[in-house]
LUMVEXLO-586141 format. One record per residue (C-alpha): x, y, z. Coordinates in steps of 0.5 Angstrom, whole numbers, always signed. Layout:
<sites>
c1=X, c2=Y, c3=Z
...
</sites>
This chain:
<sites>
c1=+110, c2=-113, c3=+1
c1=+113, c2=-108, c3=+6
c1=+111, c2=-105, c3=+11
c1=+112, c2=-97, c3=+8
c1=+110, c2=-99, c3=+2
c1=+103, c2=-102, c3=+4
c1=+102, c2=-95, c3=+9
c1=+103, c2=-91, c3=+4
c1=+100, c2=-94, c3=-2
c1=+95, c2=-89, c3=+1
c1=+97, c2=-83, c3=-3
c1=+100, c2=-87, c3=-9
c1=+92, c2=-90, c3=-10
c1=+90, c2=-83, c3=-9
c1=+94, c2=-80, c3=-15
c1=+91, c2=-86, c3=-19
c1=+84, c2=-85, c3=-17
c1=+83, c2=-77, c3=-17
c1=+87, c2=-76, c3=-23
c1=+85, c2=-82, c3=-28
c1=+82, c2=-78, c3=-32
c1=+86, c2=-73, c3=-36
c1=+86, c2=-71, c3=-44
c1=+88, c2=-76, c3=-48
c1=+93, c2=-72, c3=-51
c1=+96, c2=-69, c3=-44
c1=+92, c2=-62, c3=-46
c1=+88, c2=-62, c3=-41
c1=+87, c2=-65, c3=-33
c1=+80, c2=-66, c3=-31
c1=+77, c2=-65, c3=-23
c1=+70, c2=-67, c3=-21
c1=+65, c2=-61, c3=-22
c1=+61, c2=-63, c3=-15
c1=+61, c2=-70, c3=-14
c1=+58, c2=-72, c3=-21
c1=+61, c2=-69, c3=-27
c1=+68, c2=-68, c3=-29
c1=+71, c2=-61, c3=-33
c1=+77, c2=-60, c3=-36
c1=+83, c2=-56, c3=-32
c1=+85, c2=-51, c3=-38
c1=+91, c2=-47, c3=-38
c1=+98, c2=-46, c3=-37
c1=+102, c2=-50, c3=-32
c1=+100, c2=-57, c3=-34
c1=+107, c2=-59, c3=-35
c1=+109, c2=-58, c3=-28
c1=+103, c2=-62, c3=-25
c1=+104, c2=-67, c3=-29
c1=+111, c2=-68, c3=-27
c1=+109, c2=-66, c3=-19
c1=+105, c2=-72, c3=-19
c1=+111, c2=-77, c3=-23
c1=+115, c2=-75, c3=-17
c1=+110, c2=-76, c3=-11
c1=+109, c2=-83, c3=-14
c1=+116, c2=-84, c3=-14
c1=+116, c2=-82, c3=-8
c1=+112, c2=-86, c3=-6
c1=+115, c2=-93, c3=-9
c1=+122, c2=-91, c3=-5
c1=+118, c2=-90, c3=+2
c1=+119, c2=-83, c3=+3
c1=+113, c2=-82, c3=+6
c1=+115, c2=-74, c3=+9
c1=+117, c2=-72, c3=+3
c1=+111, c2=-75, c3=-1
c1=+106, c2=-72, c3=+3
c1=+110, c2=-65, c3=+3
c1=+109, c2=-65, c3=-5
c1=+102, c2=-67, c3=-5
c1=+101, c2=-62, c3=-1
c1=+105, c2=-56, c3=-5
c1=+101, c2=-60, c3=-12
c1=+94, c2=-58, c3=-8
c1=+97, c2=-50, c3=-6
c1=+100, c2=-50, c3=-13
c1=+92, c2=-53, c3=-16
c1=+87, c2=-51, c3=-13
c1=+83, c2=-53, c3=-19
c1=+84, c2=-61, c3=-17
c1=+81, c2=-60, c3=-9
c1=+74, c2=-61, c3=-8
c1=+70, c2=-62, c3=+0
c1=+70, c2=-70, c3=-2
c1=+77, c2=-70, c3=-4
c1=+80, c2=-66, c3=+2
c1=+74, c2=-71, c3=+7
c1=+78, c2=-77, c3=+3
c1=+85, c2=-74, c3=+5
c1=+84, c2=-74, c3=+12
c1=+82, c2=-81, c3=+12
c1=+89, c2=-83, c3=+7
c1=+93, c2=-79, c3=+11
c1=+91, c2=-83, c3=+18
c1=+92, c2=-90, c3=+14
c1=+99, c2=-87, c3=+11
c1=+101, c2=-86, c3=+19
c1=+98, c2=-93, c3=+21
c1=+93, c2=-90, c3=+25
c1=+88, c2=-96, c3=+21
c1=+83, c2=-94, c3=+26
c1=+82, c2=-88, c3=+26
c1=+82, c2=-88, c3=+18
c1=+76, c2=-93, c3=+19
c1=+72, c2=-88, c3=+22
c1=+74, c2=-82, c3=+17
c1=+73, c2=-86, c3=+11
c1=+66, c2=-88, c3=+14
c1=+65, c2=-80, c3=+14
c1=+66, c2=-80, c3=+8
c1=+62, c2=-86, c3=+5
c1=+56, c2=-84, c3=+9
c1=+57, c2=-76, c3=+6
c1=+59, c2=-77, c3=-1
c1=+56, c2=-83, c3=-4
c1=+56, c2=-80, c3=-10
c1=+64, c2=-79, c3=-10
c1=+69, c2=-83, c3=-15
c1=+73, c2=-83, c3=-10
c1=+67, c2=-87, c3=-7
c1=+70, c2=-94, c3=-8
c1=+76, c2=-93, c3=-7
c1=+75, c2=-92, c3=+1
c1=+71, c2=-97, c3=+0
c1=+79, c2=-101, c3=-2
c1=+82, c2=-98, c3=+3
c1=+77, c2=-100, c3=+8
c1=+78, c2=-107, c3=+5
c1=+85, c2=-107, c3=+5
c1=+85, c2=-104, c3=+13
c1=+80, c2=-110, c3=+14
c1=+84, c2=-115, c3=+12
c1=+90, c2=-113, c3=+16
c1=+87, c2=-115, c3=+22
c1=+83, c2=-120, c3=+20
c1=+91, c2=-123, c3=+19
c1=+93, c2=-122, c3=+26
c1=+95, c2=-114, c3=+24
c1=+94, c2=-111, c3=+32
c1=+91, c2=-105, c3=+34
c1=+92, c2=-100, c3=+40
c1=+87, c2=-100, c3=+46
c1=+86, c2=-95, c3=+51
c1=+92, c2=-92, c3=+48
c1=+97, c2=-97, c3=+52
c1=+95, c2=-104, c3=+50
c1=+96, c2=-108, c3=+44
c1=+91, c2=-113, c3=+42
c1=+89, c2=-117, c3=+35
c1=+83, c2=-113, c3=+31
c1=+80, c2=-119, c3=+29
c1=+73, c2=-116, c3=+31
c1=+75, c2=-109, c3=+28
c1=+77, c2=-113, c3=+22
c1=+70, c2=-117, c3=+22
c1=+65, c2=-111, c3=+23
c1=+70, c2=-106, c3=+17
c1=+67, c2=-112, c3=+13
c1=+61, c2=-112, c3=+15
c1=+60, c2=-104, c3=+14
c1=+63, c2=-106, c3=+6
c1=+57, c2=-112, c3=+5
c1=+52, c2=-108, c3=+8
c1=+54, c2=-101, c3=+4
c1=+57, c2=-105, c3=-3
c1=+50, c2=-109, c3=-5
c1=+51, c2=-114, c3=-9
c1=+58, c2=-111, c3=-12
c1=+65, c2=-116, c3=-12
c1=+68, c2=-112, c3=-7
c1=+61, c2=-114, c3=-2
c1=+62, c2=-122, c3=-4
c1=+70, c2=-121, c3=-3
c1=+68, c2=-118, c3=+4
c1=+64, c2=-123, c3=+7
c1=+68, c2=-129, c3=+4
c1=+74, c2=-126, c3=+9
c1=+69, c2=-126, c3=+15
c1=+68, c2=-133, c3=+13
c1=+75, c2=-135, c3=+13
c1=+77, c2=-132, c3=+18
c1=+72, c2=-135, c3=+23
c1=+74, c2=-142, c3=+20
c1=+81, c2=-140, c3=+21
c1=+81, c2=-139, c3=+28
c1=+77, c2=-145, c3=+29
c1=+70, c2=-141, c3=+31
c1=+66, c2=-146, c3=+26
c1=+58, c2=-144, c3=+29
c1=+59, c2=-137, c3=+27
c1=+64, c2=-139, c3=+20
c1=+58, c2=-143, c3=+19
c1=+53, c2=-138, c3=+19
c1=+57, c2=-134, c3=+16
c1=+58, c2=-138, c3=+10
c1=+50, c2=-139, c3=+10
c1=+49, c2=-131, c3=+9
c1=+55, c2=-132, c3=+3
c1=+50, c2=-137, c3=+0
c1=+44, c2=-134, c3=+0
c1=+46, c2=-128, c3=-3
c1=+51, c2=-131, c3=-8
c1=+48, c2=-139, c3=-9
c1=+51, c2=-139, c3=-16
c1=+58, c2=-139, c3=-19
c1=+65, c2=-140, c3=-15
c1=+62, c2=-135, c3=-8
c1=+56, c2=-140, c3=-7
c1=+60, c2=-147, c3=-9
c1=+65, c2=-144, c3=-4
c1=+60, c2=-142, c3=+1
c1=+57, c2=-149, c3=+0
c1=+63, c2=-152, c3=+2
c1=+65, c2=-148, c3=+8
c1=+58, c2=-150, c3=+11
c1=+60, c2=-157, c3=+11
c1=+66, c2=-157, c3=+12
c1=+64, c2=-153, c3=+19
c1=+59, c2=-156, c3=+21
c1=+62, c2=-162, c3=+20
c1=+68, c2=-160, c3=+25
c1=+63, c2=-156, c3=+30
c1=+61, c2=-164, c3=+32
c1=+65, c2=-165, c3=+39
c1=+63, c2=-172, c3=+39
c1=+58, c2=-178, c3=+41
c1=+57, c2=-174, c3=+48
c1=+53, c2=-168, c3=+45
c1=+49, c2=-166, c3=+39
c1=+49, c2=-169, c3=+33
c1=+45, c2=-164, c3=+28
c1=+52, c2=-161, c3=+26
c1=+53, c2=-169, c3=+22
c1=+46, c2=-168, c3=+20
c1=+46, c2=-162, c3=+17
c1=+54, c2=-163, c3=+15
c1=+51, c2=-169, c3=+11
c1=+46, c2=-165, c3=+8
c1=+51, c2=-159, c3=+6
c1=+56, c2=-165, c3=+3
c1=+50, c2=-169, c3=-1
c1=+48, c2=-163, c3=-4
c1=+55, c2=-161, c3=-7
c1=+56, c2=-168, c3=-9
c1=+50, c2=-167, c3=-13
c1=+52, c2=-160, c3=-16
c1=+60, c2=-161, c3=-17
c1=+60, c2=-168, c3=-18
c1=+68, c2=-167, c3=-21
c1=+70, c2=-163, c3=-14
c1=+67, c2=-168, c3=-10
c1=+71, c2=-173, c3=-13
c1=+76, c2=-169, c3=-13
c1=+76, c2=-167, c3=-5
c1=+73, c2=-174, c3=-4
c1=+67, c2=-172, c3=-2
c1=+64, c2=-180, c3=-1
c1=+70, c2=-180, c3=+5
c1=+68, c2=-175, c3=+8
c1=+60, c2=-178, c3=+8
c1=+62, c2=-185, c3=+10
c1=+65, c2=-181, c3=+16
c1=+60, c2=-177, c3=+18
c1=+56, c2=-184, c3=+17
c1=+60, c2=-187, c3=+22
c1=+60, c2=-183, c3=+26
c1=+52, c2=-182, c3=+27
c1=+52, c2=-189, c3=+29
c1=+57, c2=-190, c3=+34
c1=+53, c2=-183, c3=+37
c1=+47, c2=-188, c3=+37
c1=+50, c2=-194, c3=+40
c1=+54, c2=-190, c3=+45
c1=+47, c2=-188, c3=+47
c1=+44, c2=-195, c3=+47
c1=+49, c2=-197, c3=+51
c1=+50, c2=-192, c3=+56
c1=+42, c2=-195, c3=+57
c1=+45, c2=-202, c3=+57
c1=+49, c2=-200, c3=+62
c1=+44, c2=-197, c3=+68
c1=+39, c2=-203, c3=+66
c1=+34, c2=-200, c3=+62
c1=+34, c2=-206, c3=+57
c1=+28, c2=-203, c3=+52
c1=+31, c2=-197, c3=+50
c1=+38, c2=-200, c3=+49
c1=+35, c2=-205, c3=+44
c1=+31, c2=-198, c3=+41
c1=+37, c2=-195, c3=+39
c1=+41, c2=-201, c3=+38
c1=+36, c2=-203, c3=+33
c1=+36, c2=-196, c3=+30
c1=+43, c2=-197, c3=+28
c1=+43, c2=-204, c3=+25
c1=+36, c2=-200, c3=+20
c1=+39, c2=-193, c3=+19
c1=+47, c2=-196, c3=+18
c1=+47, c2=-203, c3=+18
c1=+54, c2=-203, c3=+14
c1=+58, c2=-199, c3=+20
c1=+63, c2=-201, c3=+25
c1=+58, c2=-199, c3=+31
c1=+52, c2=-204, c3=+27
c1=+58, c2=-209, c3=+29
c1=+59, c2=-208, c3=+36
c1=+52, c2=-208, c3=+37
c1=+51, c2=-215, c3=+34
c1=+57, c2=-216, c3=+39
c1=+53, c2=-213, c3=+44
c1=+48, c2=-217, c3=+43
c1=+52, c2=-224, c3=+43
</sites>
């Protein structure tokens, strides 16, 4: 999509969203009485307003943000029925959206979600919000101290959060924390994909959110493993994680090889022993040397580090 075609989508989905609901036969328009209700707009004049929101929508398609914004302007002047406090605080939002001022039409849009719960437009700030997020999650930069220009990875990242955290358990929460997730994963940050992925699965253990969730847990704990020098609980729990989906989702185990994947881990937890062990071999602590090697040979007798022990041992 293009650049003025994703900004000013902002007014295109305002129209779509704060007049959805007109009479079936064209008779009548409807607003939101309130917040709540909704109550039919009588009266002449419905012909043109009708058509004023056609031409902003094609406005819109054809990029010409200036003379859409003027004409959804002259349609609120026109119809002062349609306008309400929650339109007018949502507006403010879509207006900074449509410019590119993404920041700031996070924190609009935030005063309008915490002012208006119960507004229909409710959930379309939470889109935009969504949508805001998901551009600096790809890389989309944002300005600081009005000079520089940075990446909004962490914008984007807490955006999402205030979604989840707002949304309960509706789709667009699940879709929030999946794309946190995918983001620190992309970015190689696999401790805090991983827990992200952890939170993932235990709000949504079950359908396609959980087995990815599932999956995405191995597979970073997997690859948070730095080698035989450091820890090797992240093998551990990247062993358990994958057993577990194996058991679950057999068929995409067999399709993504998860027994490659174990019998790697497997490897790799043994020459993590035998590094051990022959670190001490080579300082003269004979005892604990023998331990691990014999750790090695219990634990993973069919691996290539049991063959160097017995080599060690020759």
């Amino acid at each position: 999509m293009l650049k003025w075609q994703v900004r000013f989508l902002a007014v295109f989905v305002l129209i779509l969203t704060a007049f959805q609901i007109a009479g079936a036969a064209g008779a009548e328009t409807w607003r939101l009485e309130k917040g709540k209700d909704w109550k039919a707009v009588t009266g002449q004049g419905n012909d043109k307003y009708f058509s004023d929101v056609a031409e902003i929508k094609r406005l819109v398609n054809m990029g010409k943000a200036s003379d859409a914004e003027k004409k959804l302007a002259q349609l609120k002047k026109d119809f002062p029925e349609i306008a309400g406090r929650d339109l007018d605080a949502f507006m403010k939002g879509e207006m900074l959206f449509a410019r590119g001022k993404f920041v700031k039409a996070v924190r609009k849009y935030d005063k309008f979600l915490a002012k208006y719960p119960e507004s229909e437009l409710y959930g379309a700030a939470l889109d935009r919000e969504y949508a805001i997020a998901t551009a600096f999650l790809a890389g989309e930069k944002k300005t600081v101290l009005g000079i520089f220009r940075i990446r909004g990875y962490d914008e984007g990242e807490k955006i999402m959060e205030k979604i989840s955290d707002r949304a309960g358990d509706a789709p667009i929460a699940e879709r929030a924390l999946l794309a946190v997730a995918r983001s620190y994963e992309k970015r190689t940050k696999f401790n805090e994909a991983s827990g992200k992925w952890s939170e993932v699965s235990y709000r949504w253990p079950t359908g396609e959110a959980g087995k990815e969730a599932l999956l995405g847990m191995a597979r970073c704990k997997h690859a948070a493993y730095k080698g035989p020098g450091y820890d090797s609980s992240s093998l551990v729990s990247a062993k358990s994680y994958y057993e577990d989906f194996k058991q679950r989702y057999p068929a995409d185990a067999e399709k993504i090889d998860i027994d490659g994947k174990l019998k790697q881990i497997v490897e790799q937890l043994a020459y993590k022993q035998f590094s051990i062990g022959r670190y001490y071999q080579r300082t003269g602590s004979v005892q604990p040397a023998n331990s691990y090697y014999q750790m090695v040979l219990d634990n993973w007798p069919g691996s290539t580090a049991a063959k160097m022990v017995k080599q060690e041992k020759q």
